[in-house]
N, C-alpha and C positions, 0 to 999 in steps of 0.2 A: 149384348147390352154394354154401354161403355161405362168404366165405371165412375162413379160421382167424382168429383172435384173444385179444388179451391182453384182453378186458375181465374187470374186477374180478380179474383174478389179481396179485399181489403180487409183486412183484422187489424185492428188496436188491443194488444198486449198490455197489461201493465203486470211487472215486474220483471221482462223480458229477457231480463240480459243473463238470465243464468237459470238451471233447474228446469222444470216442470214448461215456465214460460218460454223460456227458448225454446225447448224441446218441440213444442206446438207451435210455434214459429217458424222452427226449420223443416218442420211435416208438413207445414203448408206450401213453405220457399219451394219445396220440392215438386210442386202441383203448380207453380209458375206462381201465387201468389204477392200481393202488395204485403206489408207489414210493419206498422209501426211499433217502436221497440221502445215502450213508453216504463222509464226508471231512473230510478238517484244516482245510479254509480255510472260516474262519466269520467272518475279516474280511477288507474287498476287500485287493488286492497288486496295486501298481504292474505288477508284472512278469509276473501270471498275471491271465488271467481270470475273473471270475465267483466266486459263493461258492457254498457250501451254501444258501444263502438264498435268493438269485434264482434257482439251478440250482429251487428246488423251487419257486417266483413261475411260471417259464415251464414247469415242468410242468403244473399247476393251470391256467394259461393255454392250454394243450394239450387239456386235457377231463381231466387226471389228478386224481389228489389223491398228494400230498407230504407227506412227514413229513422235514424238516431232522435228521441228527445228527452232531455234530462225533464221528468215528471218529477213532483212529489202529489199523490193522489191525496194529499189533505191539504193543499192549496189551491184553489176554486181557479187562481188566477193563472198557476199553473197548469190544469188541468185545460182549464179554455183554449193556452195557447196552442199546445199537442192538439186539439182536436182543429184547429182552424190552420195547424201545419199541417196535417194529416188532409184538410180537403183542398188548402193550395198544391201539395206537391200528386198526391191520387185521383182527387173530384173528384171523392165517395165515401161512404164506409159500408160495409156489412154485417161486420163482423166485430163485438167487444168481447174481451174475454178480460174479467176480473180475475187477475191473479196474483197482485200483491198481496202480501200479509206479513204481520207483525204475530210471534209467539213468546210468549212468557207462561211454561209449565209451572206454575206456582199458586199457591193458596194465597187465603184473605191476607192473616197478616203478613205475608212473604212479598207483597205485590206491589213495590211503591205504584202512587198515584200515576207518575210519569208514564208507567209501562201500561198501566189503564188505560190512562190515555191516548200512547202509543194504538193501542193493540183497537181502540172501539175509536181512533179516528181514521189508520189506514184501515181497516176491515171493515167493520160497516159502513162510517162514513165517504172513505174512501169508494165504495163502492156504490153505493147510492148516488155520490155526486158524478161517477164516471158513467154511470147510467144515465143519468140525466143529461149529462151533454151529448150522448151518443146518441138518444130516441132522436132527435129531429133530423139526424142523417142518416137514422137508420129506415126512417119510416121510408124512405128514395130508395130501398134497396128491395131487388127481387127477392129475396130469401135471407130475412136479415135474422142475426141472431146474437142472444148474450149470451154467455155462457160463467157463472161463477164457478172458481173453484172449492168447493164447501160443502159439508156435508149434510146427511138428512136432520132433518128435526126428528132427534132422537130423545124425548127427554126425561130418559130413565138416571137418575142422582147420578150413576155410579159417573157420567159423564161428567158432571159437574164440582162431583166433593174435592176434586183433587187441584184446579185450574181453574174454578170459578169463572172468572174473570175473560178468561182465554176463551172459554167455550159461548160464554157471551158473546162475544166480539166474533168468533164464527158465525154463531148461530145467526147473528144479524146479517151477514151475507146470505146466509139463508132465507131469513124471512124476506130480503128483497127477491129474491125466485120466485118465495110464495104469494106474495104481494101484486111483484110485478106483472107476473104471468098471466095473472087473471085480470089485471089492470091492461098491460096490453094486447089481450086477445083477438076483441076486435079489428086492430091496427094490425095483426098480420106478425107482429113481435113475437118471434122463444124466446123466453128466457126458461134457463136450465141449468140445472147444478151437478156435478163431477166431482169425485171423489176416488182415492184406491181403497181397494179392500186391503193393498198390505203395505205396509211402509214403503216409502221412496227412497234409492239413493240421492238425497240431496242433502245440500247442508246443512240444513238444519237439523234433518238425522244424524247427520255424523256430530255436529255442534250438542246437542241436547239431549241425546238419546244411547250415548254409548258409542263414539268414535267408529272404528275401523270395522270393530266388531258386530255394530248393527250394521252399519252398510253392506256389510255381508249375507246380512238376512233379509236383504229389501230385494227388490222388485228396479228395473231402471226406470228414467222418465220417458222411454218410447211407450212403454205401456198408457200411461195417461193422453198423448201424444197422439197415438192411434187412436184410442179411444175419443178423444178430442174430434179427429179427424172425423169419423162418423156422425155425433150427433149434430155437428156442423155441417154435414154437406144434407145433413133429412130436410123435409120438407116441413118449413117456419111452421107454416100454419096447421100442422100434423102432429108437432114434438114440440110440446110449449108445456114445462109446468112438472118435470122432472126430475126426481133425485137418481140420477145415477152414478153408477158403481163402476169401475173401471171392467171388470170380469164380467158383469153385466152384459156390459153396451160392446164389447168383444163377441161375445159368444152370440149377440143378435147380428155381426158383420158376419158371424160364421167363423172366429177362431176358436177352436176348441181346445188346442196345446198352446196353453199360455208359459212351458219351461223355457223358452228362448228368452223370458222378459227376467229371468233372476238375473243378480247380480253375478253371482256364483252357480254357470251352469249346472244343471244336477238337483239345487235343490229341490227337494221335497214340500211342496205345499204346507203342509202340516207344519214344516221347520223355519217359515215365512215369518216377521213380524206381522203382526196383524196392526192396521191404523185406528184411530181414534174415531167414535163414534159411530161403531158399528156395531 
């Protein structure tokens, strides 16, 4: 049996150029895939990795072909244009994958307005309106699919007492899964949610969470990557309406030794960061 793949199918990224989102970029690049690298940093930053530019260099290096667009997914106008570059240079899409996001680990009054803001216009809003432009090209595609990055509707306090605000602004990318999926069932739409069960090496761990020394206790971004890769190539109208887990949706492709995805060969499960909302 041959096995599944993205070749020549089309995914729209947003936040692509670095983490989690490239990583699932370049798992497709490598399956022959189209890929737009839809995000803000279009010049390098001291403090972040990687741009739009090279994100879409080492896709193409991958066996992909890239199309660069400086997005900001809380501008409608912006958002339009990426998606009508996206069917001039591909005609098509299949594939959206919501993966920008804004975080601010902080309580009520720690939390200016701004970061509120910030956090429930690229997270939920952002992702509802990239939704929205993507269903009418997605309905064209044999096996189309969204996929957010975010976690289940989990809504035990202990979730919420510490980041209110943050877990908001998640949990709205969530409720568009739970929303949408059963909104677009009949039209043949997954949408589906992905999540790790243990912290990620990406920046924001290392920025937020304890430097050098968490990232030592995460997991890398092929793990989501891979996992990605799976519930993207299932069959649309089969796998709609999903929270899943990275360890999950592994162990259903049949991996069962997930120690190759530490950051620090060796460790011990037990000795993993465990992520949020779980």
């Amino acid at each position: 049996m041959t096995a599944p793949t993205l070749k020549d199918k089309t995914l729209f990224i947003t936040g692509a150029s670095r983490g989690i989102g490239k990583a699932i970029a370049l798992r497709a690049a490598r399956d022959g895939a189209n890929v737009v690298i839809a995000a803000k940093t279009a010049e390098p930053n001291a403090k972040l990795e990687g741009t739009i530019y090279s994100a879409a260099e080492e896709v193409e290096a991958a066996g992909g072909r890239a199309l660069a667009c400086v997005v900001d997914v809380r501008d409608e106008g912006s958002v339009q244009g990426a998606f009508e570059a996206c069917m001039a240079r591909f005609g098509g899409l299949d594939i959206l994958i919501n993966n920008a996001s804004a975080i601010s680990l902080t309580p009520t009054l720690a939390t200016e307005m701004k970061r509120f803001d910030l956090m429930h216009q690229v997270n939920t809003r952002g992702t509802f309106l990239c939704s929205q432009r993507a269903l009418p090209h997605l309905y064209k595609s044999s096996n189309p699919h969204i996929l957010n990055l975010s976690p289940p509707l989990n809504m035990e306090p202990r979730w919420f007492a510490h980041h209110v605000a943050y877990t908001m602004a998640k949990y709205g990318m969530s409720m568009c899964v739970l929303g949408m999926a059963e909104e677009q069932r009949k039209r043949g739409v997954a949408v589906n949610a992905l999540w790790p069960r243990t912290a990620i090496a990406t920046a924001a761990v290392q920025n937020l969470l304890g430097g050098e020394a968490s990232i030592a206790r995460c997991r890398t971004v092929e793990i989501m990557a891979d996992a990605a890769h799976w519930v993207l190539t299932q069959d649309a109208k089969a796998t709609t309406g999903n929270f899943f887990v990275d360890e999950e949706v592994l162990r259903l492709a049949g991996v069962e030794d997930l120690s190759g995805y530490a950051v620090v060969p060796g460790t011990p499960d037990e000795a993993l960061l465990p992520d949020f909302f779980l």
